[in-house]
C-alpha positions as CSV (number, residue, x, y, z in Angstrom):
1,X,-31.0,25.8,-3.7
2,X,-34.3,24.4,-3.8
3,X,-36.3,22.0,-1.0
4,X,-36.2,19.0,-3.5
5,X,-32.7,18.8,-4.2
6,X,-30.0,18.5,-1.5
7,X,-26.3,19.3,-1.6
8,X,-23.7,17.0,-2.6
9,X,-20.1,18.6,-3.0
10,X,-19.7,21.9,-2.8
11,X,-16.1,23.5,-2.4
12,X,-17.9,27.2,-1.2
13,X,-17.2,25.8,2.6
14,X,-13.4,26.3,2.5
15,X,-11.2,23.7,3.3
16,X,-11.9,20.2,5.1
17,X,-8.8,20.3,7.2
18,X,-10.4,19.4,10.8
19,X,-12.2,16.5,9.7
20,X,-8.9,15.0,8.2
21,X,-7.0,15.3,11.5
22,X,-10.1,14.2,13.2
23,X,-9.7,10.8,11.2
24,X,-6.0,10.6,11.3
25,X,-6.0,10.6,15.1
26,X,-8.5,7.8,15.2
27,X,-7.0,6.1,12.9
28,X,-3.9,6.5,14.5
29,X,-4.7,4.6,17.7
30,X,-5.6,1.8,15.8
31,X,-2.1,1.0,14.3
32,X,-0.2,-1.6,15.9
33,X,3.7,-1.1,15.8
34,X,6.2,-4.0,16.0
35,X,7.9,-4.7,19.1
36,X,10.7,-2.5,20.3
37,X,14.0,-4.5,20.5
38,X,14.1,-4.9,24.2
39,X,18.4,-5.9,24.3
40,X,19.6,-4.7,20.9
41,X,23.2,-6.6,21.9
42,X,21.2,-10.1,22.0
43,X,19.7,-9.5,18.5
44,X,23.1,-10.3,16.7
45,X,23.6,-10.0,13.1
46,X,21.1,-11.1,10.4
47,X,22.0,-12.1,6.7
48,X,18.4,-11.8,4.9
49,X,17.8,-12.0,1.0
50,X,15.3,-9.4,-0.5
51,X,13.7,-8.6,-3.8
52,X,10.9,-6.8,-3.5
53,X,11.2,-3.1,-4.6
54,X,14.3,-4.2,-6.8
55,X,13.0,-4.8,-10.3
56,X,13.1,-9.0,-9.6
57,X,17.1,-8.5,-8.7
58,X,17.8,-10.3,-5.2
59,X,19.7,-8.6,-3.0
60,X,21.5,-9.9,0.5
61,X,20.8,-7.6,3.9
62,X,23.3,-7.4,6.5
63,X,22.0,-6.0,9.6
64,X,22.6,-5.4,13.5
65,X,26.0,-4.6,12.5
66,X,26.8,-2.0,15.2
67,X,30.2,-0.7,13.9
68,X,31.2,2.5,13.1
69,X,30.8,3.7,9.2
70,X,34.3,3.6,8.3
71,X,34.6,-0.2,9.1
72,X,31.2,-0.9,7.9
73,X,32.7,0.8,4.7
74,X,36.5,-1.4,4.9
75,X,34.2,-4.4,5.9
76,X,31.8,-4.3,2.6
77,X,35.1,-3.4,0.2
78,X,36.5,-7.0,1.4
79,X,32.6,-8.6,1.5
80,X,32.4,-7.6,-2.8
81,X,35.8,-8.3,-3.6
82,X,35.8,-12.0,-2.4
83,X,31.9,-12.3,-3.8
84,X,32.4,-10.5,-7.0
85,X,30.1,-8.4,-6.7
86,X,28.3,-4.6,-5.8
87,X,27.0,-3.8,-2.8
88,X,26.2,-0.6,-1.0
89,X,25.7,0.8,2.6
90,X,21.8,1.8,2.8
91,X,20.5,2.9,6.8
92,X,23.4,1.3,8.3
93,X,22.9,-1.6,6.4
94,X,25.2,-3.8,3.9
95,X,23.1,-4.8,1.0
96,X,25.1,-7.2,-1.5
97,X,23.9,-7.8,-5.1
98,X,23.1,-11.5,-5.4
99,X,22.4,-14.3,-3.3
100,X,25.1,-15.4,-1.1
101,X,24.2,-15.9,2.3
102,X,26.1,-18.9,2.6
103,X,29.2,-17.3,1.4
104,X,28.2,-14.0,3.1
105,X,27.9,-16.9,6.8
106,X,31.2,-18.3,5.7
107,X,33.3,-14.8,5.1
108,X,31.7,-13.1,8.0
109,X,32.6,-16.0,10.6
110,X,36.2,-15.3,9.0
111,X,35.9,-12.2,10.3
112,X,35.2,-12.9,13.9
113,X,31.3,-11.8,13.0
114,X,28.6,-14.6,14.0
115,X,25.8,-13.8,11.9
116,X,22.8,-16.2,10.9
117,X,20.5,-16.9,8.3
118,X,17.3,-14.6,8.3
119,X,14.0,-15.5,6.1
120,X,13.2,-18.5,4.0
């Protein structure tokens, strides 16, 4: 290569692995994580909607259930047969199709579950 021209990409180094580490570590200590739950038995349960992620179909999150799966499966059979609807069990959360929080409020409290509203 001559004096007047200088090097701009060149792939005859080998691979750039260090430098990417390099920046993933600093970049690392900058990210901020959300508080840890400090008493997970004080959070109680939440009954959020969602959407996002879901083709514009809402969807209704029931979390901080801490039950084991076979009653968070008996629990959602009974939650989608008085709704109406589906609903699944995704990372130990219920998700119902539709918005019915205040149904979802009513049913739960039925079943000796306090749970509140979560979201706007």
């Amino acid at each position: 290569m001559s004096d007047d021209r200088r090097l701009v990409y060149s792939t005859e180094h080998g691979s750039h692995d260090k430098p990417m580490q390099a920046r993933d570590n600093k970049r690392a200590k900058h990210i901020s994580h959300a508080p840890a739950i400090r008493n997970p038995a004080k959070q109680g349960v939440r009954i959020r909607r969602e959407s996002k992620g879901r083709g514009g179909k809402t969807v209704c999150v029931i979390d901080g259930l801490n039950l084991p799966d076979d009653r968070l499966k008996a629990l959602l059979k009974r939650l989608k047969s008085q709704l109406g609807s589906g609903g699944a069990i995704k990372d130990g959360y219920l998700e119902i199709q539709g918005d019915h929080r205040d149904k979802l409020l009513a049913l739960l409290d039925k079943e000796g579950i306090k749970a509140k509203p979560a979201g706007g």
